[in-house]
Structures are given as C-alpha cells and as structure tokens.
C-alpha positions in Angstrom: 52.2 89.4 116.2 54.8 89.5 118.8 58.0 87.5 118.7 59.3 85.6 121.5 63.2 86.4 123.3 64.0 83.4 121.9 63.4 83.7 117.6 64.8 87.6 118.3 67.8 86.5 119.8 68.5 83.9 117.1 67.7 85.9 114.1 70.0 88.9 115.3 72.8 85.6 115.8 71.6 84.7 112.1 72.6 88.0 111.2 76.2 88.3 112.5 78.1 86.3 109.6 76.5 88.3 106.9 77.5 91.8 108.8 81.0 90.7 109.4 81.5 89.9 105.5 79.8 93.5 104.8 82.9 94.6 107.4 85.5 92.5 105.7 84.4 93.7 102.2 84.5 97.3 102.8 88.1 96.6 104.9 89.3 95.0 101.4 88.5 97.8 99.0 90.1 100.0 101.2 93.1 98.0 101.4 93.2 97.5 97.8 92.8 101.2 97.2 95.1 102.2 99.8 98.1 99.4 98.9 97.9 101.3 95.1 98.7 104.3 96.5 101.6 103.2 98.5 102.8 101.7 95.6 102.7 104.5 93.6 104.9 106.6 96.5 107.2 103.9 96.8 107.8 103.6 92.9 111.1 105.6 91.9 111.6 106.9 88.2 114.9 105.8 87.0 116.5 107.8 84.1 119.4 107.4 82.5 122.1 110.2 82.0 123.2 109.3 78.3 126.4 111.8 77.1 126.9 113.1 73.9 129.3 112.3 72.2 130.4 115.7 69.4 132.8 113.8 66.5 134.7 115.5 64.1 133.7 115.2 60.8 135.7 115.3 57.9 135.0 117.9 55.1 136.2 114.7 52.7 133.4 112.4 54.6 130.8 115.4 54.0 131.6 116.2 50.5 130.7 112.1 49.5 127.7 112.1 51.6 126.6 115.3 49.6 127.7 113.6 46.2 126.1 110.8 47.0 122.9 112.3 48.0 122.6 114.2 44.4 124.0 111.4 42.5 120.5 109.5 43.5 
C-alpha cells in the first residue's frame, strides 16, 4: 500500500522532536564527560611545606623518660 505526500510528509515532521532530543542527549553526555575532565586540569594540588623543627634534648629529660619507662 502506497502512502500519500501528505501522511509522509507529516510522519517525517512527527519524527523531528524525538531526533532533536536523541541530538541533545548525546550533546549532554559529552558535555558532562568533557566538563570532568576540565575540571580535573584545572584542579591544582596544594601542599604544604611544614619545617622541622631539631630541639635539644637534655640528657637529664632523657634519663627520667628512661626511668620512667622501666619503672612501669
């Protein structure tokens, strides 16, 4: 059975909204995907430079630590 110009032309007009929200739902996932990845290169790591600080201990302080240690 043939169709006439008329139902072909309309069901290929019926058909336009649902491609375009294929289109735009393909276009987001790649957005999404590509957005991560910028986001990612854009992050910096931030460390912290922490010093050291050396003390001089006292061979008093060390001697009570050690007494105290054997004591227990």
């Amino acid at each position: 059975m043939y169709y006439s110009e008329t139902k072909v032309i309309m069901g290929g007009l019926a058909h336009v909204p649902i491609l375009i929200f294929i289109v735009n739902f393909i276009k987001g996932k790649f957005e999404s995907i590509s957005s991560k990845v910028v986001e990612v290169k854009t992050e910096e790591q931030k460390l912290k430079k922490v010093e050291v600080k050396e003390e001089e201990v006292k061979s008093k302080e060390v001697n009570t630590i050690e007494v105290k240690e054997e004591a227990e």
